[in-house]
C-alpha positions in Angstrom: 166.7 83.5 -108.6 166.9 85.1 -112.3 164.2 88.0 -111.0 167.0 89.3 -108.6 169.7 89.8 -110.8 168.9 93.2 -111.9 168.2 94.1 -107.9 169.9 95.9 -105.4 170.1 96.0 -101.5 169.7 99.5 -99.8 169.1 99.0 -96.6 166.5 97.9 -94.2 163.3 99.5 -93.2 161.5 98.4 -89.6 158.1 98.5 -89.6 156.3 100.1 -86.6 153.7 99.8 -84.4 151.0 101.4 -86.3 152.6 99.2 -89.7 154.6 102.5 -91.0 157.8 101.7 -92.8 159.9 104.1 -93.5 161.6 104.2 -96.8 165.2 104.4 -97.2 166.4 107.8 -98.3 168.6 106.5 -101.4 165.4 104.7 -102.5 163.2 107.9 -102.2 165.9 109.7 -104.0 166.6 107.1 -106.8 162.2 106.8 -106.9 161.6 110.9 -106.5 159.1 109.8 -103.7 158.1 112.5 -101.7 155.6 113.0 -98.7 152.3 112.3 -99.8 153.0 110.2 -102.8 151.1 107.3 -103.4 152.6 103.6 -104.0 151.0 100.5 -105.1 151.6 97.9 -102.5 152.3 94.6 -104.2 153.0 91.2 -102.8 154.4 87.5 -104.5 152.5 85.4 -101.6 154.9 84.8 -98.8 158.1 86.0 -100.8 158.0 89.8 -101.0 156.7 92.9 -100.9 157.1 95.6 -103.1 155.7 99.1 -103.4 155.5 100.7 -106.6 154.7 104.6 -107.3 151.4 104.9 -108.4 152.1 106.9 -111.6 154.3 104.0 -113.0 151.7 101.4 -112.1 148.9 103.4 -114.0 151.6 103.3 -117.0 152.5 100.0 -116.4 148.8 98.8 -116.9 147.7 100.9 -119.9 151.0 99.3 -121.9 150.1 95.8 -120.5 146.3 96.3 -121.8 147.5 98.2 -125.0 149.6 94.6 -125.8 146.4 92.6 -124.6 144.3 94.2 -127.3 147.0 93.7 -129.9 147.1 90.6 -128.9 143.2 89.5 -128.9 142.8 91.3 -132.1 145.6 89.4 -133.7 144.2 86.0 -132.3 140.4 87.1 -133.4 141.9 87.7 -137.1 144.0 83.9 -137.0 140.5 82.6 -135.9 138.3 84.5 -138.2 135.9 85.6 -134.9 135.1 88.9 -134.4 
């Protein structure tokens, strides 16, 4: 359960009919999500969900592909291939 231990509860959202949930208002607060943001739904297979605002996901990928190309280009130089 190591994932969880920076996590907190705050509250619980029912989903509707038409699969709206709404978001806890301390969550939109903490998150500055207003009306007509957009998240990036995510999901570990059967364990969560998780919605993420689209801004920091766009951030979160160009760092992760940033380190990737570090990372191939210091593996290319270790094995002498282009």
């Amino acid at each position: 359960m190591r994932e969880f231990t920076n996590s907190e509860v705050f509250g619980a959202a029912v989903v509707g009919e038409r699969g709206q949930v709404v978001i806890p208002a301390d969550i939109r607060k903490l998150f500055k999500v207003k009306p007509g943001d957009r998240l990036i739904v995510i999901a570990h297979t059967g364990r969560m969900i998780g919605l993420i605002p689209s801004g920091n996901f766009s951030r979160f990928l160009n760092r992760a592909s940033e380190i990737m190309e570090k990372l191939d280009n210091k593996t290319a130089r270790k094995t002498g291939r282009p």
